[in-house]
C-alpha atoms as a printed R data frame, in Angstrom:
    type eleno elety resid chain resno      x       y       z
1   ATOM     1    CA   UNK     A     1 52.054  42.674  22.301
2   ATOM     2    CA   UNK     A     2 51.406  42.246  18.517
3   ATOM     3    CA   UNK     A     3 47.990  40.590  17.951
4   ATOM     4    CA   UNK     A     4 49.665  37.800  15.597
5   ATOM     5    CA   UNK     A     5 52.306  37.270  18.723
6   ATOM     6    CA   UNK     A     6 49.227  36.828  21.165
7   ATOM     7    CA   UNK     A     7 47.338  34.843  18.890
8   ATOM     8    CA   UNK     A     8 50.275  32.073  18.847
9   ATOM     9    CA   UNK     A     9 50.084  32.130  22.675
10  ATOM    10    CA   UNK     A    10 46.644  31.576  23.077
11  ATOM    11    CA   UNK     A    11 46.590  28.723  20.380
12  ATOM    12    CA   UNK     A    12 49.629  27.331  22.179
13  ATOM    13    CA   UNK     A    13 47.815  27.372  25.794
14  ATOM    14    CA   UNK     A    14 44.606  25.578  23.940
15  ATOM    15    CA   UNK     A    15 46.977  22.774  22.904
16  ATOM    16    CA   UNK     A    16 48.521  22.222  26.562
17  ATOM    17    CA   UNK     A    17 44.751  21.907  27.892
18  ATOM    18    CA   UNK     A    18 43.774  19.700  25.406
19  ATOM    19    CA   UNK     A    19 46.631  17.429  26.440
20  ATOM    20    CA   UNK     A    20 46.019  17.583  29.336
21  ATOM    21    CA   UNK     A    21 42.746  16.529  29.282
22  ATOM    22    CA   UNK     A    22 43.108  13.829  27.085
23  ATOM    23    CA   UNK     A    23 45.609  12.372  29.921
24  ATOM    24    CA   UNK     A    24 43.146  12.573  32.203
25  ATOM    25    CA   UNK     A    25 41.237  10.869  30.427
26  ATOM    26    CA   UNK     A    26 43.496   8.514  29.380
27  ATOM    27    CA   UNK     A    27 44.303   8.093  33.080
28  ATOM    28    CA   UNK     A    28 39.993   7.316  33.818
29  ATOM    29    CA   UNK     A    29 40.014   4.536  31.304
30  ATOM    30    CA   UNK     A    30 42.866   2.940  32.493
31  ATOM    31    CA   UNK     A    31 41.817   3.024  36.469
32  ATOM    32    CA   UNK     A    32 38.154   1.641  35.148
33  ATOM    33    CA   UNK     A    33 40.316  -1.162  33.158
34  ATOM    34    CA   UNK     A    34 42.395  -2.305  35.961
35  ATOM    35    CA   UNK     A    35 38.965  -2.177  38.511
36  ATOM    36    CA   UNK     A    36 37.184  -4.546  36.071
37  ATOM    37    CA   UNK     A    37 39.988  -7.148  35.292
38  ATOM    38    CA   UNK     A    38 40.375  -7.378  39.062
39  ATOM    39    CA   UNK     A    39 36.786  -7.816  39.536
40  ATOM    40    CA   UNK     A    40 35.172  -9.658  36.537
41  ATOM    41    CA   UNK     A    41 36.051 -11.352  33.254
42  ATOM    42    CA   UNK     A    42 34.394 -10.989  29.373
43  ATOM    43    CA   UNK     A    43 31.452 -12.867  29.357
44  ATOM    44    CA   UNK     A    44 30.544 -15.928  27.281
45  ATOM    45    CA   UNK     A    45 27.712 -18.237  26.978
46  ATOM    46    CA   UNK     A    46 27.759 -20.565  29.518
47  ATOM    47    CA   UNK     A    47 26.694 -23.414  27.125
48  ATOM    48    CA   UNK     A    48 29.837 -22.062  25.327
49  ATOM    49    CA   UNK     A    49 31.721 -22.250  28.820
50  ATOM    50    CA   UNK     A    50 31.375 -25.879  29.154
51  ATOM    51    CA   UNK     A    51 32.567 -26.883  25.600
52  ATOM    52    CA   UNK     A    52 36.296 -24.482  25.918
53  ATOM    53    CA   UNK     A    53 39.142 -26.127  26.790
54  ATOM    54    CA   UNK     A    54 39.761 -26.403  31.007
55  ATOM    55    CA   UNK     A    55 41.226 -23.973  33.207
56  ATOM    56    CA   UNK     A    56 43.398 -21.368  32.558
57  ATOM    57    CA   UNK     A    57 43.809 -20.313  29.153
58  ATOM    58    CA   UNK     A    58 40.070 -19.697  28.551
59  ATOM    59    CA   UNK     A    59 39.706 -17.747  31.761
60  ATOM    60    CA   UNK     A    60 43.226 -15.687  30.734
61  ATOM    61    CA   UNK     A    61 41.139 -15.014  27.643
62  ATOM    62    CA   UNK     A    62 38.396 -14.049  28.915
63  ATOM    63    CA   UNK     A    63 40.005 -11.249  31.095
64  ATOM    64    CA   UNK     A    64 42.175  -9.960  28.077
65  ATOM    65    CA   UNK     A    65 39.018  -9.810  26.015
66  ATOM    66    CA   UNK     A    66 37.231  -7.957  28.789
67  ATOM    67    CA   UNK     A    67 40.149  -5.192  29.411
68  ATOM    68    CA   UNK     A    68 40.191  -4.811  25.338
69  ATOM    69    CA   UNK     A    69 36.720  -3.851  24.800
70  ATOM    70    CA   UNK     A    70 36.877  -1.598  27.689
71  ATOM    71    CA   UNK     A    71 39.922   0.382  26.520
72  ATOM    72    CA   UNK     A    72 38.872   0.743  22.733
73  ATOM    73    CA   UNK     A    73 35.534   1.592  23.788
74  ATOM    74    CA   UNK     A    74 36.084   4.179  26.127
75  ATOM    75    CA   UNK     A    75 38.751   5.918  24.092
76  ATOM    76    CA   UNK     A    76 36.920   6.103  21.087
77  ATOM    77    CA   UNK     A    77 33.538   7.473  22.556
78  ATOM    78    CA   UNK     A    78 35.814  10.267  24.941
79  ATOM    79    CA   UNK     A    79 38.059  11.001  21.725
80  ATOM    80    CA   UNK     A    80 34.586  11.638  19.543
81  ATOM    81    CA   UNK     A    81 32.753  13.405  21.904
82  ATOM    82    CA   UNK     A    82 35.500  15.666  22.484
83  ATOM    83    CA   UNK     A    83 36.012  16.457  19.341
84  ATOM    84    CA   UNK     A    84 32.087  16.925  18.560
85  ATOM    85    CA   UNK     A    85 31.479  18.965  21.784
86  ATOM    86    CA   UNK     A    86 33.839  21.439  20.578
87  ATOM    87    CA   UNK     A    87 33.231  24.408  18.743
88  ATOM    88    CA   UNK     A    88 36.310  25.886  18.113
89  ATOM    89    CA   UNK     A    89 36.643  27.358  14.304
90  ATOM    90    CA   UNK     A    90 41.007  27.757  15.239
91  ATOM    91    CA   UNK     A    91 43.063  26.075  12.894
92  ATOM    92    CA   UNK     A    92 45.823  25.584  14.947
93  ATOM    93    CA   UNK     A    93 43.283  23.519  17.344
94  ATOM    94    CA   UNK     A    94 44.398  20.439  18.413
95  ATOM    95    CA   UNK     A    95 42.233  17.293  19.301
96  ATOM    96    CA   UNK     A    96 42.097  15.735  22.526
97  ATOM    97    CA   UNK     A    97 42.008  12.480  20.454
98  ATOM    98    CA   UNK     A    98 44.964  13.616  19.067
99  ATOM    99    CA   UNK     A    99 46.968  14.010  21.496
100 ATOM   100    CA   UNK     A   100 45.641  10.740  23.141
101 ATOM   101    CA   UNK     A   101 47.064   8.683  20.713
102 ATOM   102    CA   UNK     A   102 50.452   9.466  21.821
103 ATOM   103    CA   UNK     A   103 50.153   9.199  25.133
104 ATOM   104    CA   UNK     A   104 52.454   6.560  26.252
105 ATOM   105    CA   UNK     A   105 52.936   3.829  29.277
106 ATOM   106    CA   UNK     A   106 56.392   3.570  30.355
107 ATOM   107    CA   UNK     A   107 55.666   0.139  31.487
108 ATOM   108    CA   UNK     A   108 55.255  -1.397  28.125
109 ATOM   109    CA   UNK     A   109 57.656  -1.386  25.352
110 ATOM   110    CA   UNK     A   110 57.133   0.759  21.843
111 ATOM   111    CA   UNK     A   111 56.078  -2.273  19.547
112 ATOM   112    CA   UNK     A   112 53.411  -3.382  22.030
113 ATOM   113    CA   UNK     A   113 52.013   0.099  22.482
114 ATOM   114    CA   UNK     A   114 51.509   0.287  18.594
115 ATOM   115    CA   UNK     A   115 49.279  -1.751  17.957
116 ATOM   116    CA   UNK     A   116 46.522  -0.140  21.065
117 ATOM   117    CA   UNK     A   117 47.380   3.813  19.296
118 ATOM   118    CA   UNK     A   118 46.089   2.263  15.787
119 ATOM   119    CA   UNK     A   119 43.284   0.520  17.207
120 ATOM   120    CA   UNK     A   120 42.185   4.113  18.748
121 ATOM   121    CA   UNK     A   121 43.141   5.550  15.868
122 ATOM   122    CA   UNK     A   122 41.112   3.115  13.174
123 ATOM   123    CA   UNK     A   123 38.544   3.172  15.831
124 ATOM   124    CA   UNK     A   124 37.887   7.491  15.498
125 ATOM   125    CA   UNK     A   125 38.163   7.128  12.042
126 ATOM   126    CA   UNK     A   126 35.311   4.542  11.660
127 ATOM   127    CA   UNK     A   127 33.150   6.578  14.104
128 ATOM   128    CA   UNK     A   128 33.450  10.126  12.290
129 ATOM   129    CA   UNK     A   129 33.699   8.290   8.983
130 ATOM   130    CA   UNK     A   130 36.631   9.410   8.021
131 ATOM   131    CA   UNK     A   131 38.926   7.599   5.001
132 ATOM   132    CA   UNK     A   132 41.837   5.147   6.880
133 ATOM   133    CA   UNK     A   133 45.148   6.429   5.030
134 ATOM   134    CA   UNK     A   134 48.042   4.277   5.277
135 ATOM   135    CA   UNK     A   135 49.989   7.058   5.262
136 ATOM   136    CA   UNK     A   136 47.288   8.714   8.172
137 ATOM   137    CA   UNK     A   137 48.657   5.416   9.962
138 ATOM   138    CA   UNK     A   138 52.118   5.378   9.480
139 ATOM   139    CA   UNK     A   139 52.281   8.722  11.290
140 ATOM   140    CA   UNK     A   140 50.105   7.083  14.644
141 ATOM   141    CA   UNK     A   141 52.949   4.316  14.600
142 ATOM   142    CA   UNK     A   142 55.743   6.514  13.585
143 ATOM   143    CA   UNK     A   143 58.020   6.050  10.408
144 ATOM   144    CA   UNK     A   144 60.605   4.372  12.127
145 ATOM   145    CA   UNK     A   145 57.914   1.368  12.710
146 ATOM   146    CA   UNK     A   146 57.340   1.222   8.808
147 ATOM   147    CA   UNK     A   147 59.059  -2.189   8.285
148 ATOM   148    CA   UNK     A   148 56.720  -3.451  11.146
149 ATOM   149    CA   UNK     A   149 53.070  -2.406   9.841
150 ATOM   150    CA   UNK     A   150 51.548  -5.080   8.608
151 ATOM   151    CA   UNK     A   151 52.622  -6.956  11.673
152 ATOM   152    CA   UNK     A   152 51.023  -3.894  13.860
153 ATOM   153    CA   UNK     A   153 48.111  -3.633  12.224
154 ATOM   154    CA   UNK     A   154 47.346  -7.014  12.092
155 ATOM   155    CA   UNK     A   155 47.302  -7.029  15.744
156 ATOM   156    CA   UNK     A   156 45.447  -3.854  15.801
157 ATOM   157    CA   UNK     A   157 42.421  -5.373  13.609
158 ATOM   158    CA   UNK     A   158 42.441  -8.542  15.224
159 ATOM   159    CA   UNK     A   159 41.704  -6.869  18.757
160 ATOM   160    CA   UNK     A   160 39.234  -4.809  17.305
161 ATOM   161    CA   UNK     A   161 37.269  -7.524  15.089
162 ATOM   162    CA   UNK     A   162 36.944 -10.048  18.126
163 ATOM   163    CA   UNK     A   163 34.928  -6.975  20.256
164 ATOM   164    CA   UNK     A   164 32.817  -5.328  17.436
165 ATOM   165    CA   UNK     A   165 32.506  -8.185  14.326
166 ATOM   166    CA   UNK     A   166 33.903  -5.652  11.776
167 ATOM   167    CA   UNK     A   167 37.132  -6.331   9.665
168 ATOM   168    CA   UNK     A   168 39.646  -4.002   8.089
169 ATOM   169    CA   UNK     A   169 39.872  -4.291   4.631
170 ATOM   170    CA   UNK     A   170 41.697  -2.174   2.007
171 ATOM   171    CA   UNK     A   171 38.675  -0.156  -0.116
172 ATOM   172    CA   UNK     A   172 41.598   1.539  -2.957
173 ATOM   173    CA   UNK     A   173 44.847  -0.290  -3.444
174 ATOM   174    CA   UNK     A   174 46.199   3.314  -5.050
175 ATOM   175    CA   UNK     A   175 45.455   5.589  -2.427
176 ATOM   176    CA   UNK     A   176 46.516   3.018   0.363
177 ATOM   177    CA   UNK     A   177 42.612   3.653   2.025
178 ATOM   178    CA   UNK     A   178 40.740   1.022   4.219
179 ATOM   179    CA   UNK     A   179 37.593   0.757   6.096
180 ATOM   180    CA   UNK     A   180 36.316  -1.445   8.887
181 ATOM   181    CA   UNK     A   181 33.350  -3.583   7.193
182 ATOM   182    CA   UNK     A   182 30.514  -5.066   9.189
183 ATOM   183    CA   UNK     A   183 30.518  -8.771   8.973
184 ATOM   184    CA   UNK     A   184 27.052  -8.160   8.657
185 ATOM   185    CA   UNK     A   185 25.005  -6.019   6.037
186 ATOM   186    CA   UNK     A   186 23.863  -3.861   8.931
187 ATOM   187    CA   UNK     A   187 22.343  -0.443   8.016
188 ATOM   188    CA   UNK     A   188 25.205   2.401   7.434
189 ATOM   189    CA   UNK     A   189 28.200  -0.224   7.652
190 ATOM   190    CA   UNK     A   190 26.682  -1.637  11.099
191 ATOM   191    CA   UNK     A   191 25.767   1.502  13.315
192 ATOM   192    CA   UNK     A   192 22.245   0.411  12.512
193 ATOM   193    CA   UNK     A   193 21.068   3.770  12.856
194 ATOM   194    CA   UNK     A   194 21.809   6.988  10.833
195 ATOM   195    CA   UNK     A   195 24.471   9.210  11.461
196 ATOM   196    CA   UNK     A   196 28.037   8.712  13.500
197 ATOM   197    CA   UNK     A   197 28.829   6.046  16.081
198 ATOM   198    CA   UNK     A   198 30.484   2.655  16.707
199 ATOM   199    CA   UNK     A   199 29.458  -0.801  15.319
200 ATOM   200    CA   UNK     A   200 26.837  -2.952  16.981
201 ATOM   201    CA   UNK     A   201 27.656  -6.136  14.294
202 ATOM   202    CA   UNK     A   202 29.761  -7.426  17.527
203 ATOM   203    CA   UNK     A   203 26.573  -7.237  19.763
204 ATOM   204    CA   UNK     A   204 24.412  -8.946  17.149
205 ATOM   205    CA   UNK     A   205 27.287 -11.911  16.448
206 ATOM   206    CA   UNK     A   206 27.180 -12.406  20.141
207 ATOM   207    CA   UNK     A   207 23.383 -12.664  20.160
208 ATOM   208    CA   UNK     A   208 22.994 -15.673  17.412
209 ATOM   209    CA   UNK     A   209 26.161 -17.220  19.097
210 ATOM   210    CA   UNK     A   210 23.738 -17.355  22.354
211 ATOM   211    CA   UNK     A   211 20.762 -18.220  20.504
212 ATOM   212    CA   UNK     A   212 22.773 -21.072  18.255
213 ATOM   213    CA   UNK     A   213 24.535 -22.564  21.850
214 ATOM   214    CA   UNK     A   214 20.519 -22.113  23.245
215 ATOM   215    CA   UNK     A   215 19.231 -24.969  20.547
216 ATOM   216    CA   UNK     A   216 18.479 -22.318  18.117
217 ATOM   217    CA   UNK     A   217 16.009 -20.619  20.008
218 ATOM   218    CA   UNK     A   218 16.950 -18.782  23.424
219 ATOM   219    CA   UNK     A   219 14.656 -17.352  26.001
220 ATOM   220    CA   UNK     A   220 14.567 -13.655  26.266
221 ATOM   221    CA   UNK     A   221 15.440 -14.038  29.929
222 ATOM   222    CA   UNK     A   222 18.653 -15.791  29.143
223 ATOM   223    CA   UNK     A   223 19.522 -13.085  26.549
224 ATOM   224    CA   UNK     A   224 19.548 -10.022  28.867
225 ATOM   225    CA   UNK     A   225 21.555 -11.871  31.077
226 ATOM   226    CA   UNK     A   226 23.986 -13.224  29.001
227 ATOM   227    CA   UNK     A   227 23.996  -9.169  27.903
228 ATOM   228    CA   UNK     A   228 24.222  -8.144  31.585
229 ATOM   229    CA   UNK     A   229 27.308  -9.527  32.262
230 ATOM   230    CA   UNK     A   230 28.444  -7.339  29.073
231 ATOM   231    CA   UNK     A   231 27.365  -4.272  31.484
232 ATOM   232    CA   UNK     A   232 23.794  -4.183  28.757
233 ATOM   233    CA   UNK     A   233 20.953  -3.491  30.390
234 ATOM   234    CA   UNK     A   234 17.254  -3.142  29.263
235 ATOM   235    CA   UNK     A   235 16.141   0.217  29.991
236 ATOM   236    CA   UNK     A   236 19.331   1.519  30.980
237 ATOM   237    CA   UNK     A   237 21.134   3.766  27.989
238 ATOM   238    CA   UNK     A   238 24.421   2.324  26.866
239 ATOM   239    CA   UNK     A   239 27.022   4.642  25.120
240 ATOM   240    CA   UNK     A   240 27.499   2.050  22.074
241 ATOM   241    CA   UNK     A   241 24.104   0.509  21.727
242 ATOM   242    CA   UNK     A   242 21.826   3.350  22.862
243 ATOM   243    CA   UNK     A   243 18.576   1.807  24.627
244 ATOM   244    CA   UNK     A   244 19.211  -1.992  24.158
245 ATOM   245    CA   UNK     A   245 15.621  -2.887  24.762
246 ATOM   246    CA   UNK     A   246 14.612  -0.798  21.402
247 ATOM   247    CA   UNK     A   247 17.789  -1.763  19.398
248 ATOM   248    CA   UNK     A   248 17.276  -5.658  20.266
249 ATOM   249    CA   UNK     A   249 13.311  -5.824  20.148
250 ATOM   250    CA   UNK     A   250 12.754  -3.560  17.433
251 ATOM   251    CA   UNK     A   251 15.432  -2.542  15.544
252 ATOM   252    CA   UNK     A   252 17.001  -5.967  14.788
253 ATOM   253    CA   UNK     A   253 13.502  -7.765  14.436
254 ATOM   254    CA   UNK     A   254 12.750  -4.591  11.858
255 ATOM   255    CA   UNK     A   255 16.252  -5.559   9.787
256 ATOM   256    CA   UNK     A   256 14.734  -9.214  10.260
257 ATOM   257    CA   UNK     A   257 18.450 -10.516  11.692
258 ATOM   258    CA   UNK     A   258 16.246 -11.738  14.671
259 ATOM   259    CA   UNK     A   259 12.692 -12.959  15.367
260 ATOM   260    CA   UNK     A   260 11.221 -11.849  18.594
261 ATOM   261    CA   UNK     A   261  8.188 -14.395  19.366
262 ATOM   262    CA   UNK     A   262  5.592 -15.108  22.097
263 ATOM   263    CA   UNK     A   263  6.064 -18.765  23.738
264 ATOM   264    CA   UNK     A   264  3.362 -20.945  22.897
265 ATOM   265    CA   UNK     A   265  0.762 -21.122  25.654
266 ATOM   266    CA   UNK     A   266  2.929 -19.121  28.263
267 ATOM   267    CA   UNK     A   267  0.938 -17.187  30.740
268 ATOM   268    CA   UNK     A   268  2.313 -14.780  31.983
269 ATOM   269    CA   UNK     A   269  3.499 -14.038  28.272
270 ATOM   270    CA   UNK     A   270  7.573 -14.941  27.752
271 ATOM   271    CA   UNK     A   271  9.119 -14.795  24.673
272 ATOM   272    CA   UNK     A   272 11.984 -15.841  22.761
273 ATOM   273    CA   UNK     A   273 14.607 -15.062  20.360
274 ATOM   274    CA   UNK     A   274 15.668 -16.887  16.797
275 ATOM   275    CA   UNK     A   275 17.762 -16.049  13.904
276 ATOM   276    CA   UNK     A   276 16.152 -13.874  11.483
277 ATOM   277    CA   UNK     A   277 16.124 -14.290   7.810
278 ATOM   278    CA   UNK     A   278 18.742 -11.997   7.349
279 ATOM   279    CA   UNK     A   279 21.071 -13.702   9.693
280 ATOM   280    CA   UNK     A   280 20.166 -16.434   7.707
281 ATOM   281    CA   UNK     A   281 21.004 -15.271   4.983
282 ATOM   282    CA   UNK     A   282 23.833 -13.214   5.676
283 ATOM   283    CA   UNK     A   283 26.059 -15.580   8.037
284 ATOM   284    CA   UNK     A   284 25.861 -19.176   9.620
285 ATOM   285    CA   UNK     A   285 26.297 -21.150  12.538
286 ATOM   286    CA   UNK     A   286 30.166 -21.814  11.015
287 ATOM   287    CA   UNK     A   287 31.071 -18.203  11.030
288 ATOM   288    CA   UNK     A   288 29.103 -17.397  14.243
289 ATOM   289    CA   UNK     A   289 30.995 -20.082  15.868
290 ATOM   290    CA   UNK     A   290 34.681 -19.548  14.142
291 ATOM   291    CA   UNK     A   291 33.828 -15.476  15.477
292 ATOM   292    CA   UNK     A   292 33.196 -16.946  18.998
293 ATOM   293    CA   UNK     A   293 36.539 -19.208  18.711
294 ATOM   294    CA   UNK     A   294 38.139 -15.731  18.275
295 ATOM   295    CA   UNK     A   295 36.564 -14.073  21.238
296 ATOM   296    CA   UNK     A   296 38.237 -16.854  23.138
297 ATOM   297    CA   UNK     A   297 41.839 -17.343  21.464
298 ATOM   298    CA   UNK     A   298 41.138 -20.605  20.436
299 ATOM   299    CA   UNK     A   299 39.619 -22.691  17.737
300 ATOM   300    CA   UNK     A   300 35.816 -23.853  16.297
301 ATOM   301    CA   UNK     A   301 36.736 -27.711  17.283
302 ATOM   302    CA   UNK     A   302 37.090 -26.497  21.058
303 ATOM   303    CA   UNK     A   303 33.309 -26.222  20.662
304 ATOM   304    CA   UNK     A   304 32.896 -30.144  19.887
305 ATOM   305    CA   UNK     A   305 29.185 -30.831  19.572
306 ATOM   306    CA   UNK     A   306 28.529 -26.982  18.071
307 ATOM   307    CA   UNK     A   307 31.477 -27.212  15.539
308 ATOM   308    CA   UNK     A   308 29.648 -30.783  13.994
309 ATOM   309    CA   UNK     A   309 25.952 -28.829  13.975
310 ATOM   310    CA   UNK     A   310 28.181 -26.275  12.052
311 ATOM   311    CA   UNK     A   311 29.411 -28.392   9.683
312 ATOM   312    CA   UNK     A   312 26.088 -30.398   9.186
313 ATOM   313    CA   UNK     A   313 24.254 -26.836   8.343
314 ATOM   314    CA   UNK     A   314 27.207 -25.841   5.510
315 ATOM   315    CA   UNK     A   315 26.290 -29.350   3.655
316 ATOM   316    CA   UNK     A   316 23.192 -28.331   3.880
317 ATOM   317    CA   UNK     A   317 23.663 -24.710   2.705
318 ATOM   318    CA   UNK     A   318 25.765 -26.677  -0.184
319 ATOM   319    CA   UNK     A   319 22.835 -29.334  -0.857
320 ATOM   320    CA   UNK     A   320 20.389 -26.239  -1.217
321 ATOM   321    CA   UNK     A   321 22.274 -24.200  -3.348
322 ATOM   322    CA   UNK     A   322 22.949 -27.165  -5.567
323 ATOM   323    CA   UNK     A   323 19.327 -27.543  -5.984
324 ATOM   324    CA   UNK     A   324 18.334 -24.359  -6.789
325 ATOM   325    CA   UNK     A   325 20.971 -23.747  -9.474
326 ATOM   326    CA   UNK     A   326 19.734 -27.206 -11.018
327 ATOM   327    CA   UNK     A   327 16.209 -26.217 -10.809
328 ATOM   328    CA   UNK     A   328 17.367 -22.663 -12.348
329 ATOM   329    CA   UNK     A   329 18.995 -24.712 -15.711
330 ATOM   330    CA   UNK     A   330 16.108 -26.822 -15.967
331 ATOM   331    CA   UNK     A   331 13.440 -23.530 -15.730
332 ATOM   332    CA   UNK     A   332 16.028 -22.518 -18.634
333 ATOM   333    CA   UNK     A   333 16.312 -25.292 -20.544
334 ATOM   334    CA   UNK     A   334 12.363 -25.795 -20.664
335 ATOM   335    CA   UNK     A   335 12.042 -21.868 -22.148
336 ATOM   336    CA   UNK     A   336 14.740 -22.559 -24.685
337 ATOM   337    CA   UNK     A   337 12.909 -25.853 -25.865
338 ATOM   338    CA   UNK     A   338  9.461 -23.579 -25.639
339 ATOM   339    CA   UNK     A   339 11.314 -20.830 -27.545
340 ATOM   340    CA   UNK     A   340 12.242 -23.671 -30.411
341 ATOM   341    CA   UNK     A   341  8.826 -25.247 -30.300
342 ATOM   342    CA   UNK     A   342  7.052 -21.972 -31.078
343 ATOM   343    CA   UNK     A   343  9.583 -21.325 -34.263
């Protein structure tokens, strides 16, 4: 058989295994999605729980938000380690990722199924930081869904802000390229740490949402388990956050977007969590709370009493900005007259 003949073969038989593992795989996630929306819904505070609006639609949400998380998390950390774990130099090699995104669910129709292949698609991108092409995009959707884009991937960044804080914005209007941006100023555009990986801005958001709906200062015990009924555990590796402990105790208190204190006078020690100055800085209790809103389909006023502590802290932020800029033209204005005194 000519070499260039059995060379076609062989890259053709690497393609149908990759395809077939990626349905597999495909196949996992979905099983562990349909176990956990029978069995549990996303978690919220429960100071938060008390403030939504009764019965049904919050608990609907809550589901949906858990079954969306677990689908664009586990397809974009089996997509990227399948791609990194191989060390094929071929060409003609397909990705497993690839061939994921076109794997399709008879029981849903073509424009619903859009907008879950971009959000795997952005969601690979971000992780191996790669540029987001429109054009890149168009192809995940297909051409014949061009009319319908900004629709799709409106959806598709909507489903993906509300799980990992980050928001898709268009970085060069003439080459059509975006990027998802932490709503934070994170270290390397909210992976905190060096290298590849997913966001942890939607871990931190949820955080100072706990600690804002705590009275501004939450116990460490209520933290890990408000984060245990996300499936985060200290001590126990997660495939997003790494070791939780480290990343929440260290790591953030390092950045300064929390402060990690003793209790006064506790013995045994405890300790307890507040917003950093970064957080501080970088957000407030407004955007913390209109991100939570979003988690739940719904708006900032469901949270009554949190929504008017919101709004008294941005007339405050206001009040304190107006004061320094009038304090910053009167250090000016007192040079200038010092300048024309000394002439």
């Amino acid at each position: 058989m000519p070499r260039s003949h059995k060379s076609k073969l062989q890259a053709s038989e690497r393609r149908r295994r990759a395809r077939g593992e990626a349905q597999a795989k495909a196949a996992q996630a979905t099983a562990a999605v349909e176990e956990e929306s029978a069995t549990s819904s996303s978690p919220q505070c429960e100071d938060a729980a008390q403030s939504l609006p009764p019965a049904g639609s919050s608990s609907t949400s809550q589901e949906r938000q858990g079954a969306q998380a677990t689908t664009i998390t586990h397809t974009a950390v089996s997509c990227t380690k399948s791609d990194e774990d191989s060390n094929s130099q071929d060409e003609e090699r397909v990705s497993p990722c690839e061939a994921l995104y076109y794997i399709e669910n008879p029981g849903e129709d073509s424009l619903t199924r859009k907008p879950g292949l971009l959000e795997q698609f952005l969601l690979y991108k971000y992780k191996m930081k790669q540029p987001i092409l429109k054009e890149d995009m168009l192809k995940i959707i297909g051409q014949n869904y061009e009319d319908r884009f900004p629709e799709i991937i409106k959806k598709a960044s909507e489903r993906i802000e509300i799980v990992f804080a980050v928001d898709m914005k268009e970085i060069d209007s003439t080459r059509q390229s975006y990027n998802l941006i932490s709503k934070l100023k994170l270290p390397n555009n909210g992976r905190v740490r060096a290298g590849r990986g997913l966001p942890k801005t939607g871990l931190v958001m949820n955080i100072l949402g706990m600690i804002f709906m705590k009275g501004n200062c939450a116990a460490e015990e209520d933290i890990w388990k408000f984060l245990g009924m996300m499936r985060v555990y200290a001590g126990r590796k997660h495939f997003i956050y790494g070791e939780p402990r480290k990343l929440i105790t260290k790591d953030l208190v390092r950045l300064q977007y929390l402060e990690y204190r003793q209790v006064a006078n506790s013995d045994p020690p405890r300790f307890e969590f507040l917003w950093g100055p970064k957080a501080l800085a970088e957000t407030s209790k407004m955007k913390v709370l209109e991100f939570l809103a979003k988690v739940n389909d719904t708006i900032p006023t469901a949270f009554p009493s949190y929504y008017e502590e919101a709004l008294q802290d941005e007339k405050e932020r206001v009040q304190t900005k107006a004061m320094v800029r009038a304090s910053n033209i009167d250090i000016i204005l007192q040079f200038c007259w010092f300048v024309q005194e000394r002439k």
